[in-house]
C-alpha positions in Angstrom: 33.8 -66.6 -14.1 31.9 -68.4 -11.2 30.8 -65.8 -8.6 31.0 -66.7 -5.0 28.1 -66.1 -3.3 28.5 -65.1 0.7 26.6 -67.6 3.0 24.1 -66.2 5.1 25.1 -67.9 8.4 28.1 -65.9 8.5 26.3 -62.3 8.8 24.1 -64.2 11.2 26.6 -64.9 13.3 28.3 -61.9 13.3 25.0 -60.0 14.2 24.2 -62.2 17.2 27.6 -61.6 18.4 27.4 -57.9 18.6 23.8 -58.4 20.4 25.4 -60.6 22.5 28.4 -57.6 23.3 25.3 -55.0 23.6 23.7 -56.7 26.0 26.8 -57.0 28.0 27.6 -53.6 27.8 24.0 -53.1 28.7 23.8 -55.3 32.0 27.2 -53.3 32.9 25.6 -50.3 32.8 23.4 -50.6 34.6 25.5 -52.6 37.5 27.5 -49.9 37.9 25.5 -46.9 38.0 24.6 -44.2 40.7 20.9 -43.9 40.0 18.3 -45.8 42.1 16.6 -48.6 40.3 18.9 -50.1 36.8 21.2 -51.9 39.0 18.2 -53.4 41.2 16.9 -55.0 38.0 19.9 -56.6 36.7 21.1 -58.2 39.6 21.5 -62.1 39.9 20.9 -62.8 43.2 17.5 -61.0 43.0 14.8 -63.3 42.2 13.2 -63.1 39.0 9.5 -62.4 40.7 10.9 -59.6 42.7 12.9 -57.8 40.3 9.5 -58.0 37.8 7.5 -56.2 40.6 10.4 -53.5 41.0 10.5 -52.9 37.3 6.6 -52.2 37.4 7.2 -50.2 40.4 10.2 -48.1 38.0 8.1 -47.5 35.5 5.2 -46.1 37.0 7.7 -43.9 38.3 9.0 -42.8 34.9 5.3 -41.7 34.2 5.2 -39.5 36.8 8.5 -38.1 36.6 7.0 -37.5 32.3 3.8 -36.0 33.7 5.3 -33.9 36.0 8.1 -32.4 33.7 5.1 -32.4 31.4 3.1 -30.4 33.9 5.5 -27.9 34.7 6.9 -27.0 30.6 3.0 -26.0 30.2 3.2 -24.4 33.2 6.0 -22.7 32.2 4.7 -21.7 28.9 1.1 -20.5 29.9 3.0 -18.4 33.1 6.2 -16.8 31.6 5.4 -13.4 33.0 3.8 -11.9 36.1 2.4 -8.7 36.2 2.9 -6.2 39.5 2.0 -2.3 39.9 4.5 0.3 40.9 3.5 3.6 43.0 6.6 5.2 42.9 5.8 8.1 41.5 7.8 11.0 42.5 10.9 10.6 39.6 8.6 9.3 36.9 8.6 10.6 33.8 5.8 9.9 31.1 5.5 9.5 27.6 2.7 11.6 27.0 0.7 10.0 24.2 0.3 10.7 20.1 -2.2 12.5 18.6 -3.1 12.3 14.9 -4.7 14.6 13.0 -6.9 12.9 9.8 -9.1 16.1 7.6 -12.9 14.8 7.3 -14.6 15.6 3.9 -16.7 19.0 3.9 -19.2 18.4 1.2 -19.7 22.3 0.1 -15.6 22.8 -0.3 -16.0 19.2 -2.4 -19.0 20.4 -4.7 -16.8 23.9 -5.1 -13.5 22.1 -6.2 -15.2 19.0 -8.0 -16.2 22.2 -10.7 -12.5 22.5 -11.6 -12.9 18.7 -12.8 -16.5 18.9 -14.3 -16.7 23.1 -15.0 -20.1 22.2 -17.3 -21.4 19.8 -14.8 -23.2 20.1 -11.8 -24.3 16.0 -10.5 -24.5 14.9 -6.9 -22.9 11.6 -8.3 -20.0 13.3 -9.7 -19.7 15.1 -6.4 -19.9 12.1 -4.1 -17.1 10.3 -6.6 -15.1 13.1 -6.0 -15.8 12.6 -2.1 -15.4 9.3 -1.8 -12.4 8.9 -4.4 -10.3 11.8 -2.1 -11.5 10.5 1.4 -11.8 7.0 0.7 -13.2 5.0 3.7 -13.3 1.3 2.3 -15.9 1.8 0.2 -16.7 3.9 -3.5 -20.5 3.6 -4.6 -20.6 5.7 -7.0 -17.8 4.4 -8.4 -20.3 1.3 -9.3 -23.0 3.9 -10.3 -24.3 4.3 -13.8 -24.3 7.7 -13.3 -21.1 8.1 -13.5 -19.0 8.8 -16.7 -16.5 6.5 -17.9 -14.4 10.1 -19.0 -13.9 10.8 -15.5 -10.8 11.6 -14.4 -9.1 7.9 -13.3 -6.2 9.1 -11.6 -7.1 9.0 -8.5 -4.2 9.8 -6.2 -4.4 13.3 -8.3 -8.1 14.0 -6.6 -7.2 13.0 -2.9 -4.3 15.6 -3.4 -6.3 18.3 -5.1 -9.4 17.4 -2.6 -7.2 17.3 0.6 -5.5 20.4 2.3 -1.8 20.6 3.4 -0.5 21.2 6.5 -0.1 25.0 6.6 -3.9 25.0 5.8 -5.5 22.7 7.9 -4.2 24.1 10.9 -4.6 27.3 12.7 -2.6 27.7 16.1 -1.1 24.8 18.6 -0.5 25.6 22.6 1.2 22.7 25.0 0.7 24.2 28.4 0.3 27.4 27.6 3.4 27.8 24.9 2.4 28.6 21.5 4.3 25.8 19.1 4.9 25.8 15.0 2.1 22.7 14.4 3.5 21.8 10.9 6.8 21.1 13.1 5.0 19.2 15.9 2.6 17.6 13.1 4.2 15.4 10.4 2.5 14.0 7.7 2.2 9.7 8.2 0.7 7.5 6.1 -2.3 6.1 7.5 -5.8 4.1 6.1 -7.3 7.5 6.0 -4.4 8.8 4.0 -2.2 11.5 4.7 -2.5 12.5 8.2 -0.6 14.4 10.9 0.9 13.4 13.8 2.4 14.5 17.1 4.9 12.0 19.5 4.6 9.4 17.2 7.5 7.1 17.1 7.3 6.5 13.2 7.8 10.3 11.9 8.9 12.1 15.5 12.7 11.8 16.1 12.1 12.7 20.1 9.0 12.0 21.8 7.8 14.5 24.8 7.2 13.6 28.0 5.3 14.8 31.6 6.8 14.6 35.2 5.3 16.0 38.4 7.1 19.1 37.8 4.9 20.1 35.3 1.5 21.8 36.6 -0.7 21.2 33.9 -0.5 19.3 30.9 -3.0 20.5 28.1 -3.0 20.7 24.2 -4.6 23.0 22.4 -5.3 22.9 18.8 -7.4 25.2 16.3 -8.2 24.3 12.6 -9.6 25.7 9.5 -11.4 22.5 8.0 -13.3 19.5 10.1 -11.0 17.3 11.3 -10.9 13.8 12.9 -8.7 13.5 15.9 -7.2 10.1 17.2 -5.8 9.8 20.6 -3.1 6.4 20.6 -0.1 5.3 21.8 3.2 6.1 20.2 3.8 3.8 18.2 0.4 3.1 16.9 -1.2 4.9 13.9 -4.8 5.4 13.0 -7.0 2.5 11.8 -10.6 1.9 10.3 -10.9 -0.5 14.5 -9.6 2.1 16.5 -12.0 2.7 19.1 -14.1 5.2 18.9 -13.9 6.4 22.9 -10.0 7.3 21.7 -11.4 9.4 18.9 -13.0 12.5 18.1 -14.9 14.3 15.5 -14.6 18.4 15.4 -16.6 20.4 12.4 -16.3 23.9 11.6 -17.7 26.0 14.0 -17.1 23.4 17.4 -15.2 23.1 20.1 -14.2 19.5 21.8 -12.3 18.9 25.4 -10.8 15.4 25.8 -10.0 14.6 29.6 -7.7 10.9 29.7 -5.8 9.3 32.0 -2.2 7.3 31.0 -1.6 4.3 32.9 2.1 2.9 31.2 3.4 -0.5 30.9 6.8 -1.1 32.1 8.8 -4.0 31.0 11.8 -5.3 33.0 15.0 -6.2 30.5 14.5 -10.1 30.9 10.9 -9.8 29.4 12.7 -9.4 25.3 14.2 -12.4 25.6 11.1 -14.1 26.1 9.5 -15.7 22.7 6.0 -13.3 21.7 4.3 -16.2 21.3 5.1 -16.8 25.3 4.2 -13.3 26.7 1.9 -12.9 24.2 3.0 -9.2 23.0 5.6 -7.3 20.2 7.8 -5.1 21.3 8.4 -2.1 18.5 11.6 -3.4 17.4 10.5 -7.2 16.8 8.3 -5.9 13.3 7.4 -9.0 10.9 9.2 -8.8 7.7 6.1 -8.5 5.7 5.2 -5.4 6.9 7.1 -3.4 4.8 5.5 -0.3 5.1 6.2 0.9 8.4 9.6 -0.2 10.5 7.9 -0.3 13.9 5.3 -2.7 15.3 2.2 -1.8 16.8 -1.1 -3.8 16.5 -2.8 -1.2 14.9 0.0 -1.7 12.5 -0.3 -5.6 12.0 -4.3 -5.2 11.2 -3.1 -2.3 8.6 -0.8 -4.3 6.9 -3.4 -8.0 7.7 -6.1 -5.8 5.3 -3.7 -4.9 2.6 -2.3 -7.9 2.4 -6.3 -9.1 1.9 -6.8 -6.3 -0.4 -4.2 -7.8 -2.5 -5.1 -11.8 -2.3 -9.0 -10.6 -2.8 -8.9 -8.1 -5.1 -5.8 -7.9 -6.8 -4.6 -3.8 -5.7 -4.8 -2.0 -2.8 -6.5 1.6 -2.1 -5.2 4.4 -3.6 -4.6 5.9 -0.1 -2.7 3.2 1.1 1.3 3.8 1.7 3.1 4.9 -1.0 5.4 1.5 -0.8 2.2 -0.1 -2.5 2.1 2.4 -5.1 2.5 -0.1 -8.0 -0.2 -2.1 -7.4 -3.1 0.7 -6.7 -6.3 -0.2 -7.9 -7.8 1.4 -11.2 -11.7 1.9 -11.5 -12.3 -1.7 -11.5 -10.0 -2.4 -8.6 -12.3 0.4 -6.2 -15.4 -1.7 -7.7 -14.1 -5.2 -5.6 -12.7 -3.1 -2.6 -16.6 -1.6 -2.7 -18.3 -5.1 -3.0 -16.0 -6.6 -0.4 -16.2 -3.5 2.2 -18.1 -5.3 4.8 -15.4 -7.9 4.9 -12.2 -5.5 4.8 -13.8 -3.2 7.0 -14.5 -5.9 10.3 -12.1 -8.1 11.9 -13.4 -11.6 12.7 -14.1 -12.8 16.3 -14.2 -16.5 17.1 -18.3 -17.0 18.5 -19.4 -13.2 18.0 -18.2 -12.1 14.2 -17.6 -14.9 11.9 -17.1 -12.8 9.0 -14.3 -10.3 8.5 -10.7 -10.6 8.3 -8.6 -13.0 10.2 -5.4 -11.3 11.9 -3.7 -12.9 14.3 -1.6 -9.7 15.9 -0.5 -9.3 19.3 -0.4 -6.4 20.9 2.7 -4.0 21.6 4.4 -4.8 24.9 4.8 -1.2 25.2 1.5 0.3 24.8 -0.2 2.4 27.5 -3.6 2.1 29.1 -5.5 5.2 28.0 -8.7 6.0 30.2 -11.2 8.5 28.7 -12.5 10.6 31.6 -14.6 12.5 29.6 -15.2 13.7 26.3 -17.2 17.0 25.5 -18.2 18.1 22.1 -20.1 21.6 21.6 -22.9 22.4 19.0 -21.3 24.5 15.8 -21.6 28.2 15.8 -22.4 29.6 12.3 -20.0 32.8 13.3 -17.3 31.1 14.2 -15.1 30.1 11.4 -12.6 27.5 12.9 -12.7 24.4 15.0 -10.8 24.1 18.4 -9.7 20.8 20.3 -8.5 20.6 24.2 -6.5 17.1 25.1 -6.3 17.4 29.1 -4.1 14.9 30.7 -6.7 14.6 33.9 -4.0 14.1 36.3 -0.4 12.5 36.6 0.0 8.6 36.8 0.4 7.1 39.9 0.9 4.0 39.2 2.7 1.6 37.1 2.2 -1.8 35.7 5.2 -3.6 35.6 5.4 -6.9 33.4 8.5 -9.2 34.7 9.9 -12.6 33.9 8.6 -15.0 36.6 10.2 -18.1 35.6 13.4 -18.3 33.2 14.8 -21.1 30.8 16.9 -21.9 33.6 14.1 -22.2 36.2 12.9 -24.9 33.6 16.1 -26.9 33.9 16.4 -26.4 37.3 12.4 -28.2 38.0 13.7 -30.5 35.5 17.0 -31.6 37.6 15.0 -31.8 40.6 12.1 -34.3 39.2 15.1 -36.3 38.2 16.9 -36.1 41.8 14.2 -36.8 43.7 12.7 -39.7 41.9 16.1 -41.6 41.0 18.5 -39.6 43.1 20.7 -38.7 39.8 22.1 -35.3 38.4 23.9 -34.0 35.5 27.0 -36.2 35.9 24.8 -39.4 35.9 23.7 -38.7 32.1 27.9 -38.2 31.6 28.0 -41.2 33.4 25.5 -43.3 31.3 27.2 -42.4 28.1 30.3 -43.2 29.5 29.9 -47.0 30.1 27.6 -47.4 27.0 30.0 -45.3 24.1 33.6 -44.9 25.6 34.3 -47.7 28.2 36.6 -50.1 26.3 34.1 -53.2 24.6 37.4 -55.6 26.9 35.4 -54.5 29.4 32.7 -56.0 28.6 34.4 -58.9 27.9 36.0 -59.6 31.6 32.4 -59.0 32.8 31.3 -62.2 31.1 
């Protein structure tokens, strides 16, 4: 059987012939349509000379009209948002902020329990295991020490609940303004880097958050405990962290007394703002938490760098801190684990700063969009008193807010369009029914057409 082989003039042909219809359709096109310049350029009864200057002439225009667009999308990415004060004052009402309780290790009560675990020992390295196991801060020397006994008791989470006191015990008494309150129902237990801790108006544990309007006098917390304490003064939705800084914390011993005086400047967002992207106004609001952070269902920074260091923990060393959330609790590091969290302390422990701190972990977390300004006014601390057998902490809010910061939507998606339509108008004179109108002579006008243009 002889096969016929198809000559190669024919698809030839038929190729130039549709060039030849496109370019037809083409020159039509642009003969017929409303914006300046395309029908300049392919009319015969220009000369050739002049219509080459005019096309120079158009596209130097295109540039521009690319540049500017160009210009005004950066624009528009970089300046999303605006931000104004309010001083509207009278009807506010303000979140009045968290405050979380975290016990500090008393190294007497730790050398009298640690005899329940060693009763025929007595060792300053067993005791500072026992420290640093129950309060663990990052960091377990002794747990690297030779001094140590491998028969040691391994199960760690056992010691920070033995070594740690409960509610009921570690505090005393709580006043707000005056009115005596059941702490153990103001204070819930939330899982921090420190461990258990205790918190007040904090939006992961509190089901109602409390709040201060100018009809209030006075606004003051007192607390009194029976073990030293460390205190940490945040935003709602944050929780404590190794970073915190240390202006919006306080230490209180056995014996002390501390005031606190801050001020509460909040951040108001105007609806529009959530539908920005965060990487545009540069914030998280609570609700918008990454999937990865399965440990707590709200977003907060301090949250994000919690959940950036376990996630090191893990690719580093394998585990994560026996004090971490219980969501973790299958991968909690044994003897050996503690012994690379120890080595690699100075690295967990700082968070890297492009051109000041090269070293340390890399999180890239926003901050909440939500989060208040807290001021520190001033912070007094007493010397201990060896008859006085608690510790006692005042928060004072130093006066009510007067002023609001108020971050808004300055230009929209449709501001972006609109700049858009207007480069376009005033550089070709077109609008949106000149791209209908392009389409429409090069896809749907009838190829006859065409034809009778010939």
């Amino acid at each position: 059987m002889i096969k016929i082989q198809p000559k190669p003039n024919r698809y030839k042909k038929v190729i130039a012939k549709r060039l030849r219809t496109l370019y037809k359709r083409f020159i039509d096109t642009c003969s017929n349509l409303t914006v300046h310049g395309p029908r300049l350029l392919v009319r015969p009864d220009i000369p050739l000379i002049y219509r080459l200057i005019y096309f120079i002439i158009y596209i130097h225009v295109w540039l521009a009209v690319v540049y500017s667009i160009r210009r005004y999308y950066h624009h528009y990415r970089e300046h999303t948002l605006r931000f104004t004060t309010r001083t509207d004052y009278l009807e506010w009402s303000t979140t009045l902020p968290s405050t979380t309780v975290c016990e500090s290790p008393d190294i007497d009560d730790i050398r009298h329990k640690a005899r329940h675990w060693y009763p025929e020992e007595e060792d300053d390295v067993i005791d500072r295991y026992m420290l640093e196991v129950a309060f663990f801060d990052g960091s377990c020397f002794s747990c690297i020490s030779d001094g140590l006994s491998q028969a040691g008791p391994k199960d760690f989470q056992d010691i920070a609940e033995a070594f740690r006191s409960e509610c009921e015990t570690l505090f005393n008494t709580c006043y707000l303004n005056e009115k005596k309150l059941q702490c153990c129902e103001v204070f819930r237990p939330i899982n921090t880097e420190y461990g258990i801790c205790f918190s007040s108006n904090n939006k992961h544990v509190a089901p109602r958050l409390h709040s201060t309007s100018r009809a209030v006098l006075d606004d003051a917390l007192v607390i009194s405990f029976s073990r030293d304490v460390e205190v940490f003064l945040h935003s709602p939705e944050d929780i404590p962290f190794y970073n915190m800084e240390y202006d919006q914390r306080v230490t209180v011993t056995i014996g002390s007394s501390a005031t606190l005086v801050f001020s509460i400047t909040e951040i108001v967002n105007e609806p529009e703002v959530i539908n920005t992207a965060p990487e545009v106004r540069k914030c998280r609001f609570p609700s918008e938490n990454l999937p990865e952070h399965k440990a707590y269902s709200l977003y907060s920074y301090s949250v994000c760098i919690t959940q950036c260091r376990i996630a090191a923990q893990l690719e580093i060393c394998g585990c994560v801190h026996h004090l971490s959330p219980p969501e973790y609790k299958d991968q909690f590091c044994n003897i050996e684990g503690l012994k690379c969290l120890t080595i690699n302390h100075d690295k967990f422990r700082k968070l890297r700063v492009p051109g000041l701190n090269e070293t340390g972990l890399d999180c890239e977390c926003l901050p909440s969009c939500t989060e208040p300004d807290f001021n520190i006014i001033s912070k007094e601390l007493s010397e201990p008193q060896r008859d006085v057998l608690e510790s006692r902490l005042k928060l004072v809010l130093n006066n009510k807010p007067y002023e609001r910061v108020t971050r808004q939507v300055s230009r929209t998606p449709l501001d972006l369009v609109v700049a858009m339509g207007n480069c376009i108008g005033l550089f070709f004179g077109g609008s949106f029914l000149s791209v209908i109108e392009i389409f429409y002579y090069l896809c749907f006008k009838k190829w006859s057409y065409t034809n009778s243009f010939s």
